[in-house]
C-alpha positions, 0 to 999 in steps of 0.5 A: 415281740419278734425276741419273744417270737424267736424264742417260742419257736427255739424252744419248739426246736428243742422240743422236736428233738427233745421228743425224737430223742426219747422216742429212740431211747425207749424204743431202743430199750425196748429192743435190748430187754426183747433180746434179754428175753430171748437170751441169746449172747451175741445177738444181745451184744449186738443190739446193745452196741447197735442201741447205744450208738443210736440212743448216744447219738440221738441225745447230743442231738437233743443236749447240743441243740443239733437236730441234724446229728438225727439225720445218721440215727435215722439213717443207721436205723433205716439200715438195720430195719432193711437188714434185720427184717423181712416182712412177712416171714420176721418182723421182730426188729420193727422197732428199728422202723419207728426209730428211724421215723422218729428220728427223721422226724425230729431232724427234719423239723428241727432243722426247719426251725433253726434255719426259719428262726437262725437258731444256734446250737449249743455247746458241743455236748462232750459225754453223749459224743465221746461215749458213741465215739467210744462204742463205735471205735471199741465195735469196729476195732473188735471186728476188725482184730478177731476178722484179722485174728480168724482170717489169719489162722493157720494150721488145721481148720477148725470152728470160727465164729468171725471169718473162714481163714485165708488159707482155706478160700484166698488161692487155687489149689493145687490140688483142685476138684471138678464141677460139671453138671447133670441133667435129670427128669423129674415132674412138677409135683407141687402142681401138674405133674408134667414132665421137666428136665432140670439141672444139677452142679456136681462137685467131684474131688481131686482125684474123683476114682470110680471104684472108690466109695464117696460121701455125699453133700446135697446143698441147696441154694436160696430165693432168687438163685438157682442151682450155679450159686454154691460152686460157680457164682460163688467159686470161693466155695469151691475153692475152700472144700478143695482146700480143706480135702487136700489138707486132710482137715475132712475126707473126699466128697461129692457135693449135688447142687441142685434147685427147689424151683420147678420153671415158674411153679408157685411164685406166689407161694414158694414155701410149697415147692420146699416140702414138694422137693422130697419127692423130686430129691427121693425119685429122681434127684437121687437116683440120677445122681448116685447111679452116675457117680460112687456113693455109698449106695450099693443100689438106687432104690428105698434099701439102698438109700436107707442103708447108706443114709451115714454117708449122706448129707443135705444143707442149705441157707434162707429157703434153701434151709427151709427145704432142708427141714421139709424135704430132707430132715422131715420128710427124707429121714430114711435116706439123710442123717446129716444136716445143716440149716443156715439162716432159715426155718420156719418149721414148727413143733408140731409139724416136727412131731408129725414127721420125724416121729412119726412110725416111719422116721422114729428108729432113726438116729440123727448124727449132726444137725447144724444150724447158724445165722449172723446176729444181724439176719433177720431169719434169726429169731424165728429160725432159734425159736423153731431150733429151741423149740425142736430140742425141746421135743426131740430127743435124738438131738443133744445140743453139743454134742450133735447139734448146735447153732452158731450166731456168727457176730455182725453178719446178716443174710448173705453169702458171707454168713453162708460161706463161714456156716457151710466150712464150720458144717463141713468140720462136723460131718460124715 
């Protein structure tokens, strides 16, 4: 009877595991055929390498009788629904959650039951465990040689998909350019309009001379940072546009780095402040800007804005890119002609034919606009279906030859997808 007993409740261990394992597998199937769907190579491989891993994993635990080897399925799976979304502006890689769910889970119960019942495991199932050993070896020594290969380039700057090269961002330069900053007044224009007085980084090449003429980059941070972020917090930033200007790989420039956030404006509904910067960067950033250094702006006014708009540009990352679509692209084309978008969207078809073709904006050509995200960004999605769907309406933009978007291979929203999209920007402007 206590035989029969112990049996019973082995077999309702394997169950457990038995049900977490295909639990994880049709939902990680699921997941591949959705990046099928959306065609988009790097992230396709990645969500294989990632899926695979899971499923492999998650079968020796079923075949060999080991709910525990369910613990790092729920783990990795957790990991990624962190990584991958961002409720509630994406939650395409929900499945994630239910995979970890299932998956801790069947881990937790089946090893109740062994321990209750000092249920055995059974042998080491070989093929499921050399095959994740495999994937995993093969993934992360393909990550580790083409990080090397990039990071070790020499020469003359040029696209990357895996690393900014060493040379570029690992030392001083000689040759280093100034950041100070500058204060202006602007007014709360998304509420009250009251007065305020923000701050701006200003960027000045080695060398800066006044009676030269400068292009200009305005780069916009993202939530939670402020104005510091591009050239203080992350002076490796700093470090690599110095470096890049001294080895001639693009001409002097000044970069503007300013901040969407008007004091305490809007904290609950931050996506207002993206489109109420254009008034902000048009009537008061600008003009306090490049009437105290060289632009090409012969004068601080609509035409003289307008008729340098070639030598202007304005990128940004998460809801700093957000801004750049709203403020600058949609609602500043008059003034900006290059643009880059990093890890954020969230604009629409119809608010793009609204804008930008619009009898104010229409005559106007678009020299670049660049876009990128890591194969792990949870912007991701979103942030191609907006792209795909603005090149499908705008005729201005052809995709290679003054557009483009990169899917940087394994990373997610942060500073190193930032860091590798604004030095691949810089190669393909003014």
């Amino acid at each position: 009877m206590v035989n029969k007993l112990s049996d019973r409740n082995s077999r309702k261990c394997d169950r457990i595991t038995a049900i977490a394992f295909c639990a994880v597998a049709v939902i990680g199937c699921v997941d591949v055929i959705r990046y099928l769907v959306l065609g988009e190579m790097v992230s396709i491989v990645t969500v294989i390498v990632v899926e695979g891993l899971l499923i492999l994993t998650a079968l020796a635990a079923w075949r060999g009788r080991m709910p525990v080897l369910l613990v790092p399925v729920g783990i990795g799976a957790a990991v990624l629904f962190v990584l991958m979304n961002n409720w509630p502006t994406s939650g395409f890689n929900m499945g994630f959650l239910f995979q970890a769910l299932a998956a801790f889970a069947g881990g937790a119960g089946g090893m109740i039951l062994a321990a209750r019942e000092k249920h055995k495991s059974g042998p080491i199932p070989w093929l499921p465990v050399l095959a994740a050993a495999a994937l995993a070896v093969a993934a992360l020594l393909t990550w580790v040689i083409q990080v090397g290969i990039a990071r070790g380039t020499s020469g003359p700057a040029a696209h990357q998909l895996w690393a900014v090269p060493e040379s570029f961002d690992s030392r001083d330069c000689t040759q280093a350019g100034t950041v100070t900053t500058i204060t202006y007044q602007t007014k709360a224009y998304a509420t009250d309009g009251r007065a305020v007085e923000k701050r701006a980084y200003v960027y000045l090449p080695y060398g800066y001379d006044e009676t030269k003429k400068y292009d200009i980059l305005y780069l916009m941070h993202g939530t939670g940072d402020d104005e510091s972020y591009w050239l203080e917090d992350h002076a490796y930033n700093k470090t690599m546009v110095d470096h890049m200007i001294a080895s001639g790989d693009i001409d002097p420039l000044i970069i503007v780095t300013p901040t969407f956030y008007v004091e305490d404006d809007c904290q609950s509904e931050l996506d207002v402040l993206t489109y109420f910067f254009a008034q902000e960067l048009r009537y008061d950033l600008m003009p306090a800007v490049e009437s105290t250094y060289s632009t090409w702006a012969e004068s601080c006014d609509p035409e003289g804005f307008t008729a340098s708009r070639d030598h202007r540009a304005f990128a940004g990352l998460s809801r700093g890119a957000v801004t750049m679509y709203h403020s600058a692209l949609c609602a500043s084309l008059d003034y900006f002609a290059w643009f880059g978008g990093f890890s954020g969207s969230r604009t629409t078809a119809e608010y793009f034919r609204e804008t930008i073709q619009s009898d104010s904006f229409s005559a106007y050509p678009i020299r670049y606009l660049y876009a990128s995200s890591g194969s792990i960004d949870f912007a991701l999605v979103n942030q191609l279906e907006d792209y795909r769907s603005l090149l499908e309406m705008e005729p201005r933009l052809r995709y290679g030859e003054n557009t483009a978007f990169d899917v940087y291979p394994m990373q997610y929203h942060s500073i190193g997808s930032w860091h590798l999209a604004l030095y691949n920007f810089l190669q393909r402007i003014f």
